[in-house]
N, C-alpha and C positions, 0 to 999 in steps of 0.2 A: 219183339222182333230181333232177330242177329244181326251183332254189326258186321258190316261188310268187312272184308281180312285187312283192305289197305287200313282201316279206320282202326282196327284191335291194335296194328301194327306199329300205327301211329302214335296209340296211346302208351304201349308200350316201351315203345323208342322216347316218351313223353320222360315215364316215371324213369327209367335205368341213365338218362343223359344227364347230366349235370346242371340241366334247367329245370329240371323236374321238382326239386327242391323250390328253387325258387317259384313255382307256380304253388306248390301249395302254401307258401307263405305270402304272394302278393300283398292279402289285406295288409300286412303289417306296411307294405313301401308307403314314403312320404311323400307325395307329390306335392311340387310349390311354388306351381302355378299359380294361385289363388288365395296364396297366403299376402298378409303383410307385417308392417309393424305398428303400432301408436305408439310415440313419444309420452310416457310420462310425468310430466315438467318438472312436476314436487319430489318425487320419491327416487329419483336417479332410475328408473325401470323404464322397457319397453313391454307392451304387451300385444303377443301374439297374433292375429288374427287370421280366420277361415272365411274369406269372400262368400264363397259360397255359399256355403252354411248360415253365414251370417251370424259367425260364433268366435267367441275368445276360447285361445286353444291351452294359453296359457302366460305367466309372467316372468319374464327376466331382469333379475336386480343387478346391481350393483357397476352400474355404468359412469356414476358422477355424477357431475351437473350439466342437466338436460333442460334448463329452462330457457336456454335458446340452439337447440340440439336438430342436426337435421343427419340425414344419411343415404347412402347407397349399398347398392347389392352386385355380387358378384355375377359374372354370367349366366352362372347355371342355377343363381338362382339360390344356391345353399347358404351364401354367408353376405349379411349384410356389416356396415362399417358405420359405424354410430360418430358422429364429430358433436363433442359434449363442449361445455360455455368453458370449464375448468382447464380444455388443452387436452382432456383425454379422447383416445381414441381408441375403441373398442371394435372386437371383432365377434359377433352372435352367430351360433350356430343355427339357423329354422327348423333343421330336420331332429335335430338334438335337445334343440330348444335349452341353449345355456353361453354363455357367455363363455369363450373359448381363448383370448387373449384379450389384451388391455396394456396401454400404452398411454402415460401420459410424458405427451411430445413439445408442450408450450404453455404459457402460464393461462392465455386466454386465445380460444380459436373459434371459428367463426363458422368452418363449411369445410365443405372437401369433394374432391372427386376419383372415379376411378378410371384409369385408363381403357381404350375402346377393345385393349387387347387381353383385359379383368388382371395383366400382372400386378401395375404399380396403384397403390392409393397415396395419394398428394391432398394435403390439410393447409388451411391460407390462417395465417393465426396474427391476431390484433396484437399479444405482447406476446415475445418483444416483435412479431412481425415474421412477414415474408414466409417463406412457403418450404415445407416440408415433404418429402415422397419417401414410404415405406414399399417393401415387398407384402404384396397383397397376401401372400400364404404364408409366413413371417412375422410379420409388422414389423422387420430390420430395418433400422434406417440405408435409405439409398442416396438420398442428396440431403443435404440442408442450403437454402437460399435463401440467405439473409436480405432484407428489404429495408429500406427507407421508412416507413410508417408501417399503418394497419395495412393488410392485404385481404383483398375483397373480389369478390365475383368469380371467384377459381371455377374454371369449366374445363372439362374432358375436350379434346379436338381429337380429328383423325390421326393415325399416325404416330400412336404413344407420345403425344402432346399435348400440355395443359397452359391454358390460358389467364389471366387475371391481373385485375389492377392494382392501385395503392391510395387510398384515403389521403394521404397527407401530400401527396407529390404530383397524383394525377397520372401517372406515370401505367401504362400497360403494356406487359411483358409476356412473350409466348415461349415457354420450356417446351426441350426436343428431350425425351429419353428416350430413344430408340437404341442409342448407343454411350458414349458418355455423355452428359449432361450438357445441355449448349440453350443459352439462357439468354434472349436477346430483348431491346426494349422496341418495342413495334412504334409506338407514336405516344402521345400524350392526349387524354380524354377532357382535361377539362379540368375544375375546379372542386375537390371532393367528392369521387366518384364513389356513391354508394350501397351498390350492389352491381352487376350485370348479367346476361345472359346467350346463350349459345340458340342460334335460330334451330329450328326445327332441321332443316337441313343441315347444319355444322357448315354454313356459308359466312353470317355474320354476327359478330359477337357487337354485342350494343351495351354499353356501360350508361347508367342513370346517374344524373349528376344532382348533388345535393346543394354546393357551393354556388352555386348559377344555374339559370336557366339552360336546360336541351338534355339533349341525349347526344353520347358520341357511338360512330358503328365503324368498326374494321370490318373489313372484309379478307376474310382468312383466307380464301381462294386465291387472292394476288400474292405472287411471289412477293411483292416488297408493300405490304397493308398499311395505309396512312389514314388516319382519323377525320372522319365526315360527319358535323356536325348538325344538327338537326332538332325541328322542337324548339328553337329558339326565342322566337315569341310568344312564345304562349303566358298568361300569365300579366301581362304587361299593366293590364289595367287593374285596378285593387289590390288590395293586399293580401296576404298570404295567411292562412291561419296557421297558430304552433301546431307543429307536426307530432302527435301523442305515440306514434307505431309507423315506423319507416316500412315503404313497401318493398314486398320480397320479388324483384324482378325474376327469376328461375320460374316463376310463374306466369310469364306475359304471353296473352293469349296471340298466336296468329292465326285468323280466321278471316275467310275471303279476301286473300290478297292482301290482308291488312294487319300490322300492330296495335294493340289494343293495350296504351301502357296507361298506368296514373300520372295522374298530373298533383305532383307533390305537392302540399299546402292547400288543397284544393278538393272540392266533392265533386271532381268530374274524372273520367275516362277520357284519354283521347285517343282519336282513330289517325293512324298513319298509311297511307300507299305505303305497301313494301317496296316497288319500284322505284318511285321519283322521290320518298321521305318525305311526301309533303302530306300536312296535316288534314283531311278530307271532314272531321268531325268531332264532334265532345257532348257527351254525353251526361248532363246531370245527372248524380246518383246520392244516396241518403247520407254516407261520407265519406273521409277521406280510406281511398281503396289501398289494400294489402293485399291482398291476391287478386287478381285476374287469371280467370284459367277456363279454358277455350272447354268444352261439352264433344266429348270423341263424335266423330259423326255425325255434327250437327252447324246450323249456323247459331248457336248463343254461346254467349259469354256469361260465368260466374262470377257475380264479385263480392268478397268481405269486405266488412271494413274496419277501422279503428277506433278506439274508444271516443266519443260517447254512444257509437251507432252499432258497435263490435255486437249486438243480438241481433241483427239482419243481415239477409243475402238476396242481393237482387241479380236477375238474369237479364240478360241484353240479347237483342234481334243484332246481328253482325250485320244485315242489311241495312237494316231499316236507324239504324244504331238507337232505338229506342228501348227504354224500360219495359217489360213484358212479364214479369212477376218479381213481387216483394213479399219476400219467406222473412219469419221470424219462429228459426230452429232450435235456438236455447240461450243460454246465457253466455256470453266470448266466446261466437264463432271463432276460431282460432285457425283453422286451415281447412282444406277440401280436398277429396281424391275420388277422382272419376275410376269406377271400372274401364276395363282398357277400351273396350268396346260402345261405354258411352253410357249404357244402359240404367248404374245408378250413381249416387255420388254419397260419399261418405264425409260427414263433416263434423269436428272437434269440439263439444260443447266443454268449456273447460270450468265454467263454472257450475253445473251442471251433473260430472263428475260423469261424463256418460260419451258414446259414438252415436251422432243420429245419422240414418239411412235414407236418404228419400229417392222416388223413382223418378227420373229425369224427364218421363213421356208425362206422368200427373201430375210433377211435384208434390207429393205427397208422400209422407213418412211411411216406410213399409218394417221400419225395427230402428233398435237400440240395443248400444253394446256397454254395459257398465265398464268405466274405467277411472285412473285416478289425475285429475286435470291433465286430460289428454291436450294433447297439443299437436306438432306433425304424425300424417299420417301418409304410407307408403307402403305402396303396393309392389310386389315382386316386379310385374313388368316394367317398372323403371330400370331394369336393366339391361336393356333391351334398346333405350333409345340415348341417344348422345344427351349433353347438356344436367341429366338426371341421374 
């Protein structure tokens, strides 16, 4: 049958336009959406991943030391930023798939974040301390802000502003880079503040304290943020067991109204009102938890845990706050990444030397991704939300 003239017309204006080209090359474009990374902890590399697919696309060496290594990605999604244990800070291409800059900015550093507007990357480093911001497309240095001790809990806030505390001082300080640098100290959190985190709205940043019992929470929204402490009793009766793997707060799940943190030294979850901060629940679990991380779209909670229980992962009812499956997925569960939408969750068997997949609706393993003691793993859509 002939096509119709607007249609030939069409086609033709197709091939002679300057997009013509591009359509017959589509297949080669890179979408990365669906891609992420694994941390591999031993061998200084990252490798690849294709969500989709459920396939390793490929490996990127030569990062440092990534045996406590985490990262972020830029807007669009092309360039993630690797914060390595050695101070280096790397820049990987996804669509190129290579390591494109590299930067070592401090003897030992700990985490980093990128601003909400993808220019500045800011790195919170243990020696000698305090907090560094490069130019995202660059890695130039843009500030240096020397600190008092280790600097911990560095999070992105609205507004080309970065958040974070200080191990040795207690001390938490919120950076403005919108224009020149303006560095102030919001309140004091407490007694060894050993990680923190940015709520899901970028409302309240909650720092976990190691030195004492609680949690402290600024509330970023008020013009002048003063520390409300919270959590305080818990704990109180028996003793604490040694803490073998400190928990990574960046992970604290909030689900129904509620915080869902660990309670350090200790095999339980506790459940906090996000309203009033008072304590509604706790939850025994098989041990001391390292991740908590909330199931997109759902009311359960994920949790690892630390050595000697680090081969299981049990899931919690956010209602009910009760136990409701116990997985034994491999050898040192190590981290967890939910697809965005909820559907499956990807977890690090690091002894094991593999990615196990399981589907969220069966729990049940649907694949495996060979890798070399995988450890974080990260999905593009962290880029997309504060705090990550």
């Amino acid at each position: 049958m002939r096509k119709p003239l607007w249609d030939l017309a069409f086609s033709l204006a197709l091939i002679l336009s300057p997009f013509g080209a591009q359509a017959e090359t589509s297949s080669e474009t890179q979408a990365t959406g669906d891609l992420g990374l694994v941390v591999e902890r031993a061998t200084g590399s990252v490798l690849e991943i294709d969500r989709s697919d459920r396939a390793a696309l490929g490996r990127i060496e030569g990062l440092g030391d990534l045996s406590h290594a985490s990262l972020t990605y830029s807007p669009d999604e092309r360039y993630a930023y690797v914060f390595g244990r050695d101070g280096g800070l790397s820049k990987v291409d996804l669509v190129a798939q290579k390591l494109v800059a590299r930067v070592v900015q401090a003897g030992n550093s700990i985490g980093g974040a990128i601003s909400d507007d993808g220019k500045l990357v800011a790195v919170s480093n243990y020696e000698p301390g305090g907090v560094k911001v490069f130019d995202a497309e660059t890695l130039a240095l843009v500030a240096d802000i020397p600190m008092k001790g280790k600097t911990i809990g560095l999070v992105d806030v609205p507004g080309r502003r970065f958040a974070w505390a200080v191990w040795d001082t207690g001390e938490v300080f919120l950076g403005d880079f919108k224009g020149d640098p303006k560095v102030s100290m919001i309140g004091n959190a407490g007694k060894n503040p050993f990680d923190a985190v940015i709520t899901d709205d970028a409302h309240t940043y909650l720092v976990g304290l190691f030195g004492e019992k609680g949690v402290t929470a600024f509330d970023l929204w008020a013009e002048a943020p003063q520390p409300l402490h919270f959590l305080t009793d818990y704990g109180r009766e028996g003793e604490d067991m040694p803490v073998y793997k400190m928990p990574h707060l960046q992970s604290w799940a909030f689900a129904e109204g509620q915080y869902a943190l660990p309670a350090v030294g200790r095999h339980q979850v506790l459940w906090v009102d996000r309203q009033s901060l008072k304590q509604t629940a706790a939850t025994e679990v098989a041990g001391q938890p390292v991740f908590i991380i909330e199931q997109p779209a759902s009311p359960y909670v994920w949790v690892n845990f630390a050595l000697p229980d680090n081969g299981k992962v049990q899931v919690i009812d956010s209602r009910s706050h009760e136990v409701v499956a116990t997985l034994e997925p491999g050898a040192a569960i190590l981290h967890m990444e939910f697809a965005p939408r909820g559907a499956e969750v990807w977890m690090s068997a690091r002894d094991d030397n593999k990615v196990v997949i399981y589907d969220t609706q069966t729990r049940e393993k649907t694949g495996e991704i060979a890798a070399e003691a995988p450890s974080g793993i990260f999905f593009t859509a962290r880029a997309h939300r504060s705090g990550l």
